[in-house]
LOZAMI-90424 format. One record per residue (C-alpha): residue in one letter; x, y negated, z negated. Coordinates in Angstrom, 2 decimals, m for minus. Example, Ala and Ser with C-alpha at 12.3 -4.5 7.8 and 13.67 -1.06 7.14 Angstrom:
A/12.30/4.50/m7.80;
S/13.67/1.06/m7.14;
//
This chain:
X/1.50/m11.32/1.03;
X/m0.82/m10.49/m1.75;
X/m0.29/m6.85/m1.78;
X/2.95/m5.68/m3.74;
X/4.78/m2.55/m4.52;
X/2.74/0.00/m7.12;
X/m0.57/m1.59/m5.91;
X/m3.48/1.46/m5.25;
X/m5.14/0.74/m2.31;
X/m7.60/2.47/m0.23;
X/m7.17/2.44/4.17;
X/m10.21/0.69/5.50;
X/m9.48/1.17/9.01;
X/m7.75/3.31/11.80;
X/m7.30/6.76/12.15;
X/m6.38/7.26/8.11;
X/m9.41/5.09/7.14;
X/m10.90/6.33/3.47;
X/m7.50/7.91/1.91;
X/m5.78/6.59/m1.27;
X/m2.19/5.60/m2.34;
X/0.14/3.98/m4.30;
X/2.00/0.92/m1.67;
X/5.82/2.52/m2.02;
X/7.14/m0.26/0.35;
X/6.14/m3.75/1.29;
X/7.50/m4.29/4.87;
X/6.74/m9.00/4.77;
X/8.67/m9.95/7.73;
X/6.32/m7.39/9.83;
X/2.69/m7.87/7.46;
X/3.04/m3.65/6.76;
X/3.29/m1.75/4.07;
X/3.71/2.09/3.43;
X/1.44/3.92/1.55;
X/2.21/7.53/m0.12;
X/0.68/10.20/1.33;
X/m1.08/7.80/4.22;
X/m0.01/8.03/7.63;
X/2.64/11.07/7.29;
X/3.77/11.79/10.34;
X/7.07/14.72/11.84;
X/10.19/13.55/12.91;
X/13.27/16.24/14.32;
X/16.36/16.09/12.94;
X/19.30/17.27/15.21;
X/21.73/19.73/13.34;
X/24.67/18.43/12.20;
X/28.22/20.04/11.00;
X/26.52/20.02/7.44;
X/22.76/20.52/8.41;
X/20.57/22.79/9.83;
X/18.06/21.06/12.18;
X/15.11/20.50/10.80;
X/10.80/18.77/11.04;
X/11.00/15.82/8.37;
X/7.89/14.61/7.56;
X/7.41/10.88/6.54;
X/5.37/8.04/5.87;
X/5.10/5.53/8.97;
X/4.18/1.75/7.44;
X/0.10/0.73/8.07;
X/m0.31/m2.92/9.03;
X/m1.48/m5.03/5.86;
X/m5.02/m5.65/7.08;
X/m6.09/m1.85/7.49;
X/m6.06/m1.58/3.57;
X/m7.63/m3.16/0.37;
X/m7.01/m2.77/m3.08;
X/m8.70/m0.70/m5.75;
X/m10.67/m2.97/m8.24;
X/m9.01/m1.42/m11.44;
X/m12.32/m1.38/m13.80;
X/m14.54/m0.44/m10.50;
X/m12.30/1.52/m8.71;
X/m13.90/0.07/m5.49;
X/m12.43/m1.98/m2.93;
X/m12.13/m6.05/m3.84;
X/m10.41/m8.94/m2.36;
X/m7.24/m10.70/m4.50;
X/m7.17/m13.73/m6.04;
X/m5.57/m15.91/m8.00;
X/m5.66/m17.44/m11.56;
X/m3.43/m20.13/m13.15;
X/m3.46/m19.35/m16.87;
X/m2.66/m22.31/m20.09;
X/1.20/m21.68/m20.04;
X/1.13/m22.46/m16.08;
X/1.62/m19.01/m15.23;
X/m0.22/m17.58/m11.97;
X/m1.75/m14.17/m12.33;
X/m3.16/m11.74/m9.95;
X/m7.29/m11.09/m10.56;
X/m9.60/m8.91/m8.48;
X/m12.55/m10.89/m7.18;
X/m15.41/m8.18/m7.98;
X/m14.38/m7.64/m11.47;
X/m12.30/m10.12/m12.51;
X/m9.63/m8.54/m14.29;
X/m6.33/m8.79/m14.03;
X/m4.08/m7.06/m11.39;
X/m0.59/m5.65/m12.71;
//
């Protein structure tokens, strides 16, 4: 998966399409990832002998191809690829710009 955790990326389809995050959680055996502040959604919590119950809201995982990251110098969507520098290391670049992805 080319996408990894940090990574801004912007939803490109589905119900959250055009909001922004930071990828909190990379999810490879199912091709999702969790963005924050995308897809929040309410769960109830039963009370417990500790608790009170309660509404939790959370983040619910987007599948891999609804997003695309944020060219860094552009700060438009791009494609990833990849780059094999001198000392045989393999780097992350955005297609658009070219620069390098951290």
């Amino acid at each position: 998966m080319k996408i990894k955790t940090g990574d801004q990326v912007i939803v490109i389809s589905g119900a959250n399409k055009g909001k922004q995050g930071k990828v909190m959680r990379v999810i490879k055996t199912a091709d999702r990832i969790v963005v924050e502040k995308v897809n929040v959604r309410k769960r109830h919590v039963r009370r417990g002998p500790n608790q009170p119950g309660q509404i939790v809201e959370f983040e619910a995982s987007i599948h891999v191809s609804n997003v695309s990251i944020i060219d860094p110098k552009t700060s438009k969507p791009t494609r990833i690829g990849y780059q094999k520098l001198e000392n045989g290391k393999k780097i992350r670049i955005a297609k658009k710009s070219g620069q390098e992805l951290k």
